[in-house]
N, C-alpha and C positions, 0 to 999 in steps of 0.2 A: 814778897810784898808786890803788890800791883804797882807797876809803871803809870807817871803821869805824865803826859806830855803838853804845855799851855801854850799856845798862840795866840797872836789877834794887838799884840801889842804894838804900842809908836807912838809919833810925835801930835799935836794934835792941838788947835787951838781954842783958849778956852769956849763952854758954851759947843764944843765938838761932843761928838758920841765917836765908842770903840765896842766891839765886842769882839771879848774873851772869849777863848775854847780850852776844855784841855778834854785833852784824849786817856781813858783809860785803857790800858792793856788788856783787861778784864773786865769781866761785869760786877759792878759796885754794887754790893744791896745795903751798904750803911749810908751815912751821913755823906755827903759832900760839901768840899768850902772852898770860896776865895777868901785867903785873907792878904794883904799888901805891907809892906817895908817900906816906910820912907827915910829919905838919906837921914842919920842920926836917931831915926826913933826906932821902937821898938815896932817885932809884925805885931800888926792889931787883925783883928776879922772884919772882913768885911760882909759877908753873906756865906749862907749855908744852906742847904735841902736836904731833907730825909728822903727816904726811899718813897716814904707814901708820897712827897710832893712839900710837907708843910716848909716852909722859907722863913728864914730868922734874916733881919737884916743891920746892923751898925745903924743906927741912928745918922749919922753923918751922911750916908748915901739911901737912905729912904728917898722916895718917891722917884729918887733918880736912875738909880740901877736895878736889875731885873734881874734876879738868878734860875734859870729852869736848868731841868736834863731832861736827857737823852738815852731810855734806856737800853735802846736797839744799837742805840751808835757807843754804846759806854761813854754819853759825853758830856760835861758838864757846858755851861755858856754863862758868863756875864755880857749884860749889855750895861751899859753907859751911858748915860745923857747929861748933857748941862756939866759937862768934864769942868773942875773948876782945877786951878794951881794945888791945891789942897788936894788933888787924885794923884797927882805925884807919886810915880813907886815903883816896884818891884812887887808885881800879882802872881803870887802863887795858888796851885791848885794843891787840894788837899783830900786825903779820903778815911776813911776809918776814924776810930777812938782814939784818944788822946794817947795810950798804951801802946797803941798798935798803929799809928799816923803814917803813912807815907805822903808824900811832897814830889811834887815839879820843880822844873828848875828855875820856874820863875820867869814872867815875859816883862819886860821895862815899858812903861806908859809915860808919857811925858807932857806934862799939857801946858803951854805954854800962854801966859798971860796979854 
């Protein structure tokens, strides 16, 4: 399975901006995803890109996050805007089909009100 490696995470107060990275080992030609962990809930999705580019995004971080890649660098990016207490989490990077999923280990975001 491809290796993910995600960075870019930290403390940050609201109404801040962060961008995510995560590093694949390899070159990805499926699907890529952030999705996030907040303490007590379940991971939900936050955005996704196919290979051709198209981007599916959580209703919740419309207009405020940006998901593109990179496919010279094999690298995914979230950007962040308008961080509200609600981005709160644990953002994982994620690649392939739901069968075949490999996962990062997760970078901690923490926005503070």
């Amino acid at each position: 399975q491809v290796q993910l490696v995600e960075s870019g995470g930290g403390l940050v107060q609201a109404g801040g901006s962060l961008r995510l990275s995560c590093v694949a080992s390899e070159s990805v030609r499926s699907t890529m995803s952030w999705y996030r962990q907040a303490p007590g809930k379940q991971r939900e999705l936050v955005a996704d890109i196919r290979s051709d580019g198209g981007k599916n995004y959580a209703v919740s971080v419309m207009r405020r996050f940006t998901i593109s890649r990179d496919n010279v660098k094999n690298t995914i990016y979230l950007q962040m805007n308008s961080l509200t207490p609600e981005d709160t989490g644990v953002y994982y990077c994620a690649a392939g089909p739901a069968w075949s999923r490999s996962w990062g280990q997760g970078t901690q975001v923490t926005v503070s009100s």
